[in-house]
C-alpha positions in Angstrom: 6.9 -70.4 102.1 10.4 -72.1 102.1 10.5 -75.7 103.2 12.1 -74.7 106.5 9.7 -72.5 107.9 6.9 -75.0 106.5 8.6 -77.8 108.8 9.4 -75.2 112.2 5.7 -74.5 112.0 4.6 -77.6 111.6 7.1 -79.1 114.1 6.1 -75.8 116.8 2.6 -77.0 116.1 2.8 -80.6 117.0 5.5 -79.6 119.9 2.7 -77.3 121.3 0.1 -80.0 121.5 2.0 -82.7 122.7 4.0 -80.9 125.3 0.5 -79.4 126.2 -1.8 -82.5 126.9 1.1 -84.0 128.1 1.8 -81.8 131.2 -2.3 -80.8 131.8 -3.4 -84.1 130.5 -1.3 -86.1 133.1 -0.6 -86.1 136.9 0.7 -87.9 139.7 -0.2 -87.1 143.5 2.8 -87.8 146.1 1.4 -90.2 148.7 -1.0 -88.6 150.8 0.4 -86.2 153.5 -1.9 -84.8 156.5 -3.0 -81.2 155.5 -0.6 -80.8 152.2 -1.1 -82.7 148.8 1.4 -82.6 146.2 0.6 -83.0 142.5 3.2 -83.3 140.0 2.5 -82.7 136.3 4.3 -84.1 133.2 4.9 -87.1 130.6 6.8 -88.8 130.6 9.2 -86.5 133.7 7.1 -84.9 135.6 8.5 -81.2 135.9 5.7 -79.1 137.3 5.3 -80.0 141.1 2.0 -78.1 142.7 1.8 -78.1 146.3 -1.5 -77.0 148.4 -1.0 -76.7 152.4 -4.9 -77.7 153.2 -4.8 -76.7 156.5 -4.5 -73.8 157.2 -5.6 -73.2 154.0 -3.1 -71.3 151.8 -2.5 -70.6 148.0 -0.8 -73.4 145.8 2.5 -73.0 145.0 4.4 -73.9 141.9 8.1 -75.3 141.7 9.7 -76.2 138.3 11.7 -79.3 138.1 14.9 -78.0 135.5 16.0 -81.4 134.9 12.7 -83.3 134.4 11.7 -80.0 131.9 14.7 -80.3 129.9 14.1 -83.8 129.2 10.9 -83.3 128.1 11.3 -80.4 126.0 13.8 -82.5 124.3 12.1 -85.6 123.7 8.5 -83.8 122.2 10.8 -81.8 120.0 12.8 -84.7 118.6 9.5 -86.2 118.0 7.7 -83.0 116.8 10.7 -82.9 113.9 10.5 -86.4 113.4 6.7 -86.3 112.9 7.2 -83.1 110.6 9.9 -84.1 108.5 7.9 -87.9 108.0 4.5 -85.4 106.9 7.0 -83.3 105.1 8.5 -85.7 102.6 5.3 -87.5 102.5 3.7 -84.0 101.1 6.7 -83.8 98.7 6.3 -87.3 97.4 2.6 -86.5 97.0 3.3 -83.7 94.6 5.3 -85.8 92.2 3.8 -89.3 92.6 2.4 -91.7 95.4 4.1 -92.5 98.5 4.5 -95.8 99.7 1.1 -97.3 101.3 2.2 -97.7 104.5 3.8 -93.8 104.6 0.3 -92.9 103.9 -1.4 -95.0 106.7 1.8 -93.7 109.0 0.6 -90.5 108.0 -3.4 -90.7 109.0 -2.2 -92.6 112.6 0.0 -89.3 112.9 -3.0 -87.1 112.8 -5.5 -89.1 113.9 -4.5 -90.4 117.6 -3.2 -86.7 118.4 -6.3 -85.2 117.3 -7.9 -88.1 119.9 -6.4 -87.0 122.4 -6.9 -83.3 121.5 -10.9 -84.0 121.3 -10.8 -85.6 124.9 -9.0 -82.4 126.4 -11.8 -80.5 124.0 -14.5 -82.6 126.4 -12.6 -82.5 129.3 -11.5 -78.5 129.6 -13.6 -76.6 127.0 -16.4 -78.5 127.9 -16.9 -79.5 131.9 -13.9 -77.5 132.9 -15.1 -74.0 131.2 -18.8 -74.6 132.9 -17.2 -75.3 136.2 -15.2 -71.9 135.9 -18.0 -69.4 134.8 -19.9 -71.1 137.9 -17.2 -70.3 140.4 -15.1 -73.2 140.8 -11.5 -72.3 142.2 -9.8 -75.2 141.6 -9.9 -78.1 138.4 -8.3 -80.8 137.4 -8.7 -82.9 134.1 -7.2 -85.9 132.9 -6.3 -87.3 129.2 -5.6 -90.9 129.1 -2.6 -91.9 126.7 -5.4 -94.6 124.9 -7.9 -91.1 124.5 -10.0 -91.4 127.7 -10.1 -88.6 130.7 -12.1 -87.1 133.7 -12.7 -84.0 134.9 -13.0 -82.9 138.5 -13.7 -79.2 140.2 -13.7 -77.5 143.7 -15.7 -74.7 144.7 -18.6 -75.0 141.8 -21.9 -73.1 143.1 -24.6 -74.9 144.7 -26.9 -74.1 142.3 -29.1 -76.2 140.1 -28.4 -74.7 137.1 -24.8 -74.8 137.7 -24.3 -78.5 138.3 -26.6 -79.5 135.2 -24.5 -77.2 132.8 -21.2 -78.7 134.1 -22.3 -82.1 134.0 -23.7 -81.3 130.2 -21.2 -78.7 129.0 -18.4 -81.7 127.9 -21.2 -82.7 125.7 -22.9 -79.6 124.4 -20.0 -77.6 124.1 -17.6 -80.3 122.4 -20.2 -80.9 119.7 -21.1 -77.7 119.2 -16.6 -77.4 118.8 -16.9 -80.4 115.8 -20.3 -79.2 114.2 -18.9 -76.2 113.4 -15.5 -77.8 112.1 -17.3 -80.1 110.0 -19.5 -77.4 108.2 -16.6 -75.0 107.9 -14.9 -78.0 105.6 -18.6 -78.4 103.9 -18.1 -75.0 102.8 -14.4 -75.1 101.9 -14.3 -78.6 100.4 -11.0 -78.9 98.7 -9.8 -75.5 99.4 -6.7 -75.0 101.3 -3.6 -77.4 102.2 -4.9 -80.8 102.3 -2.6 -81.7 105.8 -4.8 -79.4 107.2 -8.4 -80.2 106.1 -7.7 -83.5 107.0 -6.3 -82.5 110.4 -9.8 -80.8 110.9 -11.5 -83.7 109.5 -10.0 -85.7 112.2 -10.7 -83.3 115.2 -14.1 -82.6 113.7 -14.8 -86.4 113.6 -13.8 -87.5 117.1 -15.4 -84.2 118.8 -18.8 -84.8 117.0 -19.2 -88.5 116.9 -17.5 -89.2 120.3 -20.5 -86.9 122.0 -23.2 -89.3 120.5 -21.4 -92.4 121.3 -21.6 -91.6 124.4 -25.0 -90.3 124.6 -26.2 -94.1 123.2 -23.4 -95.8 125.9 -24.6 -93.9 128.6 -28.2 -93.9 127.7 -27.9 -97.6 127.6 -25.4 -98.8 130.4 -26.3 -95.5 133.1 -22.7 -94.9 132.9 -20.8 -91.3 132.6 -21.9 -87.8 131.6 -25.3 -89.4 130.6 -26.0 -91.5 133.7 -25.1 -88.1 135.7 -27.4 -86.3 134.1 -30.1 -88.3 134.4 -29.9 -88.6 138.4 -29.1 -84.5 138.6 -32.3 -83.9 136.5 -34.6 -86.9 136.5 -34.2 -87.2 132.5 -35.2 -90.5 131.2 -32.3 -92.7 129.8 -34.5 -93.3 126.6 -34.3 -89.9 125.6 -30.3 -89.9 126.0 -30.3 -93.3 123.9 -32.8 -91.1 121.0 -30.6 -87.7 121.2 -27.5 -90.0 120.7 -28.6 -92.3 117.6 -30.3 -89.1 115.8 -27.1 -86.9 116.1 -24.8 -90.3 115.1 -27.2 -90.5 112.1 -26.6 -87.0 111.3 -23.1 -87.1 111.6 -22.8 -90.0 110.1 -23.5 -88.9 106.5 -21.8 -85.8 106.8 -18.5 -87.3 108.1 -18.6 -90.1 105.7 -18.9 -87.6 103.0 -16.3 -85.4 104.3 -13.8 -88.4 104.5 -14.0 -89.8 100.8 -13.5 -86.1 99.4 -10.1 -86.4 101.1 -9.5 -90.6 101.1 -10.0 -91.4 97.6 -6.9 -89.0 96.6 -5.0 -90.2 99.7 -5.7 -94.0 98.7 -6.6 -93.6 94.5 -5.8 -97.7 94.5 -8.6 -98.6 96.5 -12.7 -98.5 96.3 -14.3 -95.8 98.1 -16.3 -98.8 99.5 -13.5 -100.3 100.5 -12.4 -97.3 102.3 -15.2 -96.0 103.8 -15.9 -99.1 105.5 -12.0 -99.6 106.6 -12.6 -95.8 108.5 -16.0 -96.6 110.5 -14.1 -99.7 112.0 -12.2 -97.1 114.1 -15.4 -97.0 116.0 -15.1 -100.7 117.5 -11.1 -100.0 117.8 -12.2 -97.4 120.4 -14.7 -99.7 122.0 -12.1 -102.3 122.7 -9.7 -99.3 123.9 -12.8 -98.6 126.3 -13.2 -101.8 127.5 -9.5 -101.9 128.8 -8.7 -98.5 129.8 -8.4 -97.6 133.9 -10.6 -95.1 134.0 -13.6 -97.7 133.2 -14.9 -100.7 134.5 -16.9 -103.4 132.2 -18.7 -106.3 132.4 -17.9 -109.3 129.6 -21.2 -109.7 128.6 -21.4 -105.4 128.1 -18.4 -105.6 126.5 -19.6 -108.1 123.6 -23.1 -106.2 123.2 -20.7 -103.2 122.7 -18.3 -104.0 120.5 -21.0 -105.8 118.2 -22.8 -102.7 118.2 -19.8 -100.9 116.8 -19.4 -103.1 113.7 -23.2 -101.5 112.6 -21.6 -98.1 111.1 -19.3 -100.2 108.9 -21.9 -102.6 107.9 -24.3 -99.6 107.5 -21.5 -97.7 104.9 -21.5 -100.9 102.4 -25.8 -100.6 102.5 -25.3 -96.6 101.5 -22.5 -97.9 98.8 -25.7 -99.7 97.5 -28.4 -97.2 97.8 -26.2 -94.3 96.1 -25.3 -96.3 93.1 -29.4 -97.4 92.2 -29.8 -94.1 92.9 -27.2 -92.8 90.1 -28.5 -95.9 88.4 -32.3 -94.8 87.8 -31.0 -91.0 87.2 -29.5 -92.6 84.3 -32.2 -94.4 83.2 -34.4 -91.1 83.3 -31.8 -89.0 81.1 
């Protein structure tokens, strides 16, 4: 494929993703009006304006903003080529020697806050949001945060107990189920196929499967979220939440770590695997200390602390598995 079609695709790709979490990801509501309410969609112009006459009750209607669409059209796909041509010339400079160090990093930020924000709308849409639907909800909303934080809300869900439980647990069940399969598809492929997209999948398989038990430990531990919900809808201990949540991040944990120095050590050949591994798993307390300040939550100091010390553990934990491995290639020496 020609260079130019390589970067339209890619840049189409990237266009699609951003323009799309950016308009369903983000709304504002017009200050409340008796019996109407008006929600405008869009980042950073809001183009899509949704209004909703309450009473009498009647069905939305849409009204697109030219202006405010043109602008944003523009401004994801100067960006989209942007990001393109920087992955682009990065892959080029690959194929005959190293790029600069911080082109590389550059280029793992460039996939792996998009695919953050791609894993929350996973949670947020494919998991709460598809429940509520196949239980008869008319209406949802959902929310992405710009720091990878959202909500999900519905309208007309059945009454039922089964239906509330499986849209309380479907963000969970149905966005790990989403990353478990991801990750063993790239078991099975290993390095097979273009690297920009294995590691795009690493990414997405990373935040959609160790997100879920993160937040399975935080919520079995604080009562907070999907967790705490579940627990008042069906009377489920927070323990067992806590124990789901540390035996899938264990799980996960190998595989992902595995997953990541197949692709790392040819992306960085000038550092240690050690060095790297450790250096990924502290993206774990980056996102606790995006938690802590984000809008959508509210934290206590002393949580906060007991938090963000707990995230250090997987990185600390990946130098004690540096050790372990090399006795263990150590005494299979000895024995040949």
């Amino acid at each position: 494929m020609k260079t130019i079609y390589k970067l339209a695709l890619m840049a189409l790709i990237i266009f699609g993703l951003c323009f799309s979490i950016s308009t369903f990801g983000y709304s504002e509501v017009d200050p409340s009006i008796i019996s109407v309410r008006v929600v405008r969609y869009g980042f950073p112009m809001t183009w899509l304006k949704a209004t909703t006459v309450i009473l009498p009750v009647s069905p939305t209607t849409y009204i697109v903003l030219w202006l405010e669409l043109i602008v944003d059209i523009v401004l994801y796909l100067a960006l989209s080529i942007g990001i393109s041509f920087i992955t682009m010339k990065a892959m080029r400079r690959h194929e005959a020697s190293k790029p600069s160090l911080w082109v590389r990093v550059l280029f793992v930020v460039l996939v792996a806050y998009p695919t953050r924000l791609l894993s929350c709308g996973i949670h947020e849409l494919l998991g709460h949001g598809l429940w509520a639907w196949i239980f008869g909800a008319d209406r949802i909303w959902f929310n992405v945060s710009w720091l990878g934080f959202g909500w999900c809300r519905w309208q007309g869900l059945s009454d039922s107990y089964i239906a509330r439980v499986m849209t309380m647990a479907g963000g969970l069940i149905n966005t790990f189920i989403i990353g478990a399969a991801i990750l063993t598809f790239l078991f099975l492929v290993r390095k097979k196929g273009g690297f920009c997209l294995r590691f795009f999948l690493f990414w997405l398989g990373f935040w959609t499967t160790i997100n879920q038990a993160s937040y399975l430990l935080l919520g079995g531990l604080t009562g907070y979220g999907d967790p705490g919900s579940l627990h008042s809808l069906t009377g489920i201990p927070l323990s067992f939440f806590i124990l789901l949540g540390f035996g899938l991040f264990l799980v996960v944990y190998l595989a992902v770590s595995v997953l990541f120095l197949s692709e790392a050590t040819g992306l960085f050949p000038e550092f240690k695997p050690k060095t790297l591994l450790f250096e990924f798993w502290i993206t774990i307390p980056i996102q606790a200390i995006l938690f802590a300040v984000s809008p959508e939550h509210e934290m206590l100091f002393e949580m906060f602390f007991f938090l963000l010390a707990v995230s250090v553990i997987p990185s600390l934990l990946s130098l004690l598995l540096f050790q372990f491995f090399n006795r263990w290639k150590l005494n299979d020496l000895k024995d040949t």
